[in-house]
Structure formats: C-alpha cells, structure tokens
N, C-alpha and C positions, 0 to 999 in steps of 0.2 A: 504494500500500500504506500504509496507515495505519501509523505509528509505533508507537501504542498507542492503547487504549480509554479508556475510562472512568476506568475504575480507575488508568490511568497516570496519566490526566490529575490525578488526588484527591490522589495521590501527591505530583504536581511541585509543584500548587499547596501540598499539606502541607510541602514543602519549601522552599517560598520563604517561608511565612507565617514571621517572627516564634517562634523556640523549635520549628521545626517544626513548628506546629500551623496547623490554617485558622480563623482567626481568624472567630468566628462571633457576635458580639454586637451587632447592630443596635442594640439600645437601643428603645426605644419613638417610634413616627412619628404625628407629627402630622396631621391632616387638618382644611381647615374643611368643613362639613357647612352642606346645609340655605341657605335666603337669609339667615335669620340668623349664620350664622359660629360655632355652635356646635361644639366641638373635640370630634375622637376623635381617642382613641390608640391604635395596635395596637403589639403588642409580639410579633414570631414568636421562635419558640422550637424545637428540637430540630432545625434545617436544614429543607432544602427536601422529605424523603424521606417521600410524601404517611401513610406506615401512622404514622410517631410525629411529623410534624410538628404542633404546638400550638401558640395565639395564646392573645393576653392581650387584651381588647378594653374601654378605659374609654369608657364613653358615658353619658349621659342620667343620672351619678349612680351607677351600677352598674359592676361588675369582672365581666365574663364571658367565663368560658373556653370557651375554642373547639377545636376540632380539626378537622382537615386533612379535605374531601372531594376527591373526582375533581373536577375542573371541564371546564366545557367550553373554556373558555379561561382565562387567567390564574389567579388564586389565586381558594380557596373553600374558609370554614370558618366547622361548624357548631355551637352548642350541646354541650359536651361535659359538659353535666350533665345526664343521663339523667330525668331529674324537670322539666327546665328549661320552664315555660309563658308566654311563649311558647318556640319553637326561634329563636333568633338565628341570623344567618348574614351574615357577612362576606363580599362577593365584591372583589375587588382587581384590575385590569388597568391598569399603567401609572401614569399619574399618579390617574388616576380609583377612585374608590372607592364599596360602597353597602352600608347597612345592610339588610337584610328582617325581616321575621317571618312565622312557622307556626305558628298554633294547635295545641298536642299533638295535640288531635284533631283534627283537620283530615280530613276525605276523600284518600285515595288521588286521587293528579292535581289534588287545590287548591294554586292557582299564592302564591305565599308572597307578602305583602304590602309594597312599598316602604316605607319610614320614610324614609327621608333617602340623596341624592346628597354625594359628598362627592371633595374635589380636593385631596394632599395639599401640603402646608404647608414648603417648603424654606426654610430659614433666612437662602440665601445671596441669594433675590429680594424674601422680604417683611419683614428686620430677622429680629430674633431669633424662635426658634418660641415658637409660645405655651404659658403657663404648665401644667404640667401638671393637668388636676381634678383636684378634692380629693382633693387630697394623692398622686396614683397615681403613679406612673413618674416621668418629667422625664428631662433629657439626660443618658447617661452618659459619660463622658471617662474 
C-alpha cells in the first residue's frame, strides 16, 4: 500500500526545502555545442509541469524563449514566440543536449533541421563553467 501519492510526496519535499518551500532555481546551464565548443545556456523556468513549464535559451547571439512540448523522451521545448522564423526547439536527455530548427512554413511531417549537438558543461570536471554570452545569465548563488 503506498503511503501517499504524488501530492504527499510535493508536500514532504515542500517540507524539508528551506522556509518550507521546494527550492526551484537552477540558474542557467551550460553546455558546449558543436566541435567548436561554442556555449549555450538554458535556463528552465516554472518547474517541470509540461502546460506552464518555460526555458530561457542563449545561443548563437540570441535570447529565445521557449516552452514546454510533450517529448518522446527526456525534455523538449519549443519557440514560444508565435511569429518566431525559424521554430527553435531544444531537446534535452541527460547529459546530452541538441538545438533544431523549422521553417514557419514548413510542410506538415518536414522533419526539423539539426544545428548543433551539445554535452553539458559541469563545473566540478572541467574548472569553472564558462562565461556566460553576452552578457545573458551567468551563475546564480
């Protein structure tokens, strides 16, 4: 017999976090991208709960916001500015990470294009993370 569900579980951990609360602030993560070592950073936002979860994603120069799809596996979020040409789309599993894109117009069933592989960046195996781009995020304490 289970103890409790879900909800108990949100509860315990609300209960052990610090002020009662579940401490939710990841900060924004590094990743190197690409064979060059080019950095993204993703910054999730609103928990894991896929209808309001939102990501923050620095790449290539650009700040694009993201939100939360179904994935098949691990994480995936897409373009959340409705005008945005191309659709960006973050997918996340584990350590590994990969940016896409979708032409607005694109055909029904055109498979959305790689840009860049990416594997993220832990502080504690490669020295310190690296610098945040211009100017976006950086570590928060």
């Amino acid at each position: 017999m289970r103890l409790f569900g879900l909800a108990g579980l949100l509860i315990f951990l609300g209960a052990a976090a610090p002020g009662g609360r579940v401490a939710n602030v990841p900060g924004d993560i590094p990743y190197s991208c690409g064979t060059d070592g080019r950095v993204a950073r993703i910054t999730y936002e609103n928990g894991g709960w896929v209808v309001r979860a939102k990501a923050k994603l620095v790449w290539d120069g650009r700040t694009i916001r993201l939100q939360a799809t179904p994935p098949s596996s691990g994480l995936r979020y897409v373009s959340a500015d409705d005008a945005a040409d191309p659709i960006m789309i973050w997918t996340a599993n584990g350590e590994e990470a990969r940016i896409y894109e979708l032409a607005r117009n694109a055909p029904p069933g055109e498979a959305e294009r790689e840009v860049t592989r990416c594997t993220r960046v832990r502080a504690d195996a490669a020295g310190p993370a690296p610098a945040a781009a211009h100017g976006e995020g950086g570590e928060h304490h």
